[in-house]
Structure formats: C-alpha cells, structure tokens
N, C-alpha and C positions, 0 to 999 in steps of 0.2 A: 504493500500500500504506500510508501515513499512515493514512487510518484503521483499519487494520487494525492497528496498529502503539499508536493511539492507546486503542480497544476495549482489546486486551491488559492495556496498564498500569490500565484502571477496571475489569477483570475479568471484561470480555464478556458480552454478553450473549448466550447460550447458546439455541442455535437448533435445529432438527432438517433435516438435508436429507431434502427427498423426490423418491425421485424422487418422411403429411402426403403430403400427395397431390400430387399435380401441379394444378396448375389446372385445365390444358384435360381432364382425364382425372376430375374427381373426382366427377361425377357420371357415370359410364359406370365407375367402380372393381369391381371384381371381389368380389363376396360372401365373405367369410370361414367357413369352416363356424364352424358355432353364432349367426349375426346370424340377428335376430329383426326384422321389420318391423309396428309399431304402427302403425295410424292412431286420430290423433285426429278426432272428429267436434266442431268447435265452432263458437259461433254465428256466424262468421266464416268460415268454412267448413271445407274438411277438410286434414288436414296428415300427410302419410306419413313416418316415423319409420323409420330404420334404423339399428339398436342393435347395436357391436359384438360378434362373438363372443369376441376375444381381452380383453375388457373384465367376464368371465365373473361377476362378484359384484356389477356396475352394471347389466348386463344381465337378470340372473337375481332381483333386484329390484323392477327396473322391471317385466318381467311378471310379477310377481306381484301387484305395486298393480293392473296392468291386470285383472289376472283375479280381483281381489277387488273391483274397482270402486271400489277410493279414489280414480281420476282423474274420475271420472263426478259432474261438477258442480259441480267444482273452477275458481275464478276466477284467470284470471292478472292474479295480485294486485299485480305489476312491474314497467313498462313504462316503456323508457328508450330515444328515439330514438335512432340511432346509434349501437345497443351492444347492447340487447337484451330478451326479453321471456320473465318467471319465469311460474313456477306451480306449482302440487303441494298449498299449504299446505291440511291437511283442514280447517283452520278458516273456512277462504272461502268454503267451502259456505251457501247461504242468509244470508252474511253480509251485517247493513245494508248502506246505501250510506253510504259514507264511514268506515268505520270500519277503524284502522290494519291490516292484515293484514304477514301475515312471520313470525311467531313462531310459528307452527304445523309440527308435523312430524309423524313415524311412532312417535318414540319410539325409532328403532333407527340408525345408527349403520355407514356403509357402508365399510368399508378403502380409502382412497384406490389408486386402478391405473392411477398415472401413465406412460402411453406415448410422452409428446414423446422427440421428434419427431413421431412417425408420425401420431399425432393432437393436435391446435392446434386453436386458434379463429377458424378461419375461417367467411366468413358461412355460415349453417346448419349451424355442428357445435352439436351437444347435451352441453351439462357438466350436473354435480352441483353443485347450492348449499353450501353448509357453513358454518358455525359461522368468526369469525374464529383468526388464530393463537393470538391471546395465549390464548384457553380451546380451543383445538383446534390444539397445534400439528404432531400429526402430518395434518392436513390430509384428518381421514375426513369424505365426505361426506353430506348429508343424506338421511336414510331414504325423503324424498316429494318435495321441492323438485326442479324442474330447469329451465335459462332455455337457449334458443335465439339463439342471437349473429346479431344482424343487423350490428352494426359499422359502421365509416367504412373509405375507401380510405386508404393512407398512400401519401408520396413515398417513394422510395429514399432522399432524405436522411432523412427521419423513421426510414425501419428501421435505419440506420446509427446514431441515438443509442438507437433501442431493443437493438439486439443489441451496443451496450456497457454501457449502463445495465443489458441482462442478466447479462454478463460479469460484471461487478463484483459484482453480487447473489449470480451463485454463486461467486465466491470468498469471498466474503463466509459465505455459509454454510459451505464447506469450512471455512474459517479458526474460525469458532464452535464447528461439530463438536469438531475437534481440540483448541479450548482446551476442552469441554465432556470430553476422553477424557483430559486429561492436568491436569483440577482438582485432584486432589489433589498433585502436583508444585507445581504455582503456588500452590498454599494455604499449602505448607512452607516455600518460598522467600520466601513474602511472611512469615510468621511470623518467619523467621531473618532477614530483612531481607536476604536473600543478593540482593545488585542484579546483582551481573555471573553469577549461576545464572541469574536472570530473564531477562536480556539474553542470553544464551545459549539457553535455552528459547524465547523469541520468535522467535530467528532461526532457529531450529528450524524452528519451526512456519510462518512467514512461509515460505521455500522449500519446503516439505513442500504447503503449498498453492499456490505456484506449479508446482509438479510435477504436482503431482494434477491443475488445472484444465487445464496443458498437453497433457495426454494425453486430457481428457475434454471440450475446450471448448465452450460454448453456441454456437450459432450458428443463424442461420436459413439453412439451405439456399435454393439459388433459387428451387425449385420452392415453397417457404413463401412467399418473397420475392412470387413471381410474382403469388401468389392474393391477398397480404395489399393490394399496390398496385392490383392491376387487382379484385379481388372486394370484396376488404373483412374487415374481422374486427374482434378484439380482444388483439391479438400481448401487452400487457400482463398477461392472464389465464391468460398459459401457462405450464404448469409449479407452477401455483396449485390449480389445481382442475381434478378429473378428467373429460375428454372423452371419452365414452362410443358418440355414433353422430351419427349428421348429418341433414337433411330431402333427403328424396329426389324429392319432390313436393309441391305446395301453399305454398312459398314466398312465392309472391304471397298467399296469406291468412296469412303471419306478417309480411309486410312492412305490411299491413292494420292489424293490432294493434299494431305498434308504433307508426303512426303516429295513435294514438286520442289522444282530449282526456284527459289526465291529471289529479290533484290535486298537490297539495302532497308527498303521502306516493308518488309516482308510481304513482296504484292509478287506471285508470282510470275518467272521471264515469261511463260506461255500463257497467253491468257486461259482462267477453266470460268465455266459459266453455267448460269441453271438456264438451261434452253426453255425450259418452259414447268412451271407448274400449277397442279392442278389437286383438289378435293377428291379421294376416293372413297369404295363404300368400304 
C-alpha cells in the first residue's frame, strides 16, 4: 500500500474503474441466445466469427458494419506475432502500400460491456480497439476497429506475477475512485493545512479499499489459468478492453496473417483483406 499511500499525499491521480470458458470445453460452449455468427471471407481464407449475445451493443454493431458493408475491403492494417491481428479501419480500403493506417474509424463510439471473467483473451477471443485512457478513460470502444488474439503460452509462474501485478492494478483503481468521490474533503484539509484530518482520511480510504478488493478480488480462475498456459492468449488485455465473441473456425487462416512479412508500422508488405463479409445461420 506505499504507493497508494504515497498517490494520496500528491493528490492522485484520478482514475475511473471499469468494469471464460474452460479450455477443453471452449470450442464445443453452448450458444447464448442472441450470438450472431459472421464469416469473414479474406484473401487468406475464410474465418467464422461468433459474437456474443450477452455483449448486446458490440454485437449489434458489428452486424451492422456487416450489413452495411464497411468490412468489405477493409485491410488488417495490425499484425503482431504473438498477440494478434486488427482490422476494421474504413480508411485501409484501396489504401497505398505503405502508408500509416490506425487512425480510421466509424465516427461512433461503442459503451465499453466488460464481462471478465466470463470472457478474457484467450487465443481466438475477439475484443474492440479503443482510443487510449488518458482521452478515453471510460474505456468505450471503437465504432469499426476489432483485433483477434493469437497470443503466447504462459508458465504458471508467469500467471502468478500476472494475477498480482493484476491485484494491485485494481486496488489501485479502487483507491483513485474513492480519492476521486471524497476531492472535495482532501481539497479542505489541504487548504487548512489540517495534517492529522488528512492522515485520518487516508486511512480511511486505505482500509475502505482493502475491504472492497477483499470481497471482490481479481483473480484468474483455473479454468482461465488452464487455456492461458496450454492455449495461449493475452491475460495482460483483460479487463482493458471489451471481448465480445471468439473464432469458431478458420483459425488456421488467422494464425496465417499473423504470421505475414510486416513493416515498420506492423501493417503488412502484402496487403490481406476481408473480401467481403456477411451474417450466417
């Protein structure tokens, strides 16, 4: 708790909290009413998308691009071995070769509908891109952009400094929130120079966020544990950005693009593109 201790007295920097299958089960998982199943067709080959239903305003988006044909010639403009491979941006369309892409979007603005646990980045789940915190800090995702997690394996030791490195992260935000709801208290007491109100108030707030985390703590359940050692992901991404549906087929032709010749800006030399997608039954 020192730095939480130390934030406090330079006045915090003021955060917003926002707010999983089994391994062997996660392709064989039971359909949610309302999942939608997209295939994309791209030059790479075709790649089966299943979008969840309890994800209702990421879902309900996404086929909407599909069915207005804003995916339909669009280049995945970001391809990073070992982690994963974006697309969506409208401006990739017919763009040169070599020219930066990433800054393209819808214009619109999608409410983050974070469900970790239940959905994480494991390999082949589907997140939303987004804008960073510092101009987006409640964490809404982008209107077109979406990238496909191909990820590395971790050891069990590796998850054991991720799910404390997570731990501390959300206390950490707990601890921001609460000085973010009780600024005007610490704005007084720093005016009156009142040291032992402050010192009082801190310790307030320091237990108030050990309570809270205690009842609510991050954790990777095993069956997360299970996928993220033996499959692969990006345990890092989670709770970041919202994961919305996973590849259900054609795997092997995302595993294909991720592993293409890239540039500098990781936009692949050869262009790959979704030729065309569409809603299936």
């Amino acid at each position: 708790m020192k730095r939480l201790l130390a934030l406090f007295l330079l006045l915090f920097q003021i955060a917003n909290i926002n707010s999983q299958t089994n391994c062997k089960d996660m392709t064989q998982q039971t359909e949610n009413n309302g999942d939608v199943k997209v295939l994309l067709h791209t030059s790479m080959g075709d790649v089966t998308l299943l979008l969840y239903g309890d994800t209702p305003r990421h879902t309900a988006n996404f086929v909407k691009r599909v069915n207005t044909g804003d995916y339909d010639g669009v280049l995945f403009h970001r391809v990073i071995s070992d982690f994963m491979i974006q697309t969506g941006d409208p401006t990739s369309k017919n763009a040169p070769k070599g020219k930066m892409l990433g800054a393209g979007d819808s214009g619109e603005q999608i409410e983050a509908e974070f469900l970790f646990p239940k959905y994480y980045h494991h390999r082949g789940a589907i997140a939303a891109a987004r804008q960073g915190d510092n101009v987006n800090p409640e964490r809404k995702s982008s209107g077109s952009q979406f990238y496909i997690v191909t990820g590395r394996k971790f050891s069990p030791a590796q998850m054991d400094q991720m799910e404390h490195k997570a731990q501390m992260q959300h206390k950490q935000e707990v601890f921001d929130r609460l000085c973010s709801e009780n600024r005007d208290s610490i704005m007084s007491l720093r005016r009156n120079r009142d040291r032992e109100g402050l010192q009082a108030l801190q310790e307030k707030l320091v237990k108030e966020t050990e309570e809270l985390t205690a009842s609510a703590p991050v954790i990777y359940t095993p069956e997360m544990r299970e996928a993220y050692v033996n499959m692969g992901g990006a345990p890092h991404l989670d709770g970041q950005y919202t994961v919305y549906g996973r590849v259900i087929d054609g795997m092997d032709v995302v595993d294909k693009i991720e592993k293409a010749e890239t540039d500098a800006n990781d936009r692949p030399v050869e262009d790959i593109k979704i030729i065309s997608a569409k809603v299936i039954e």
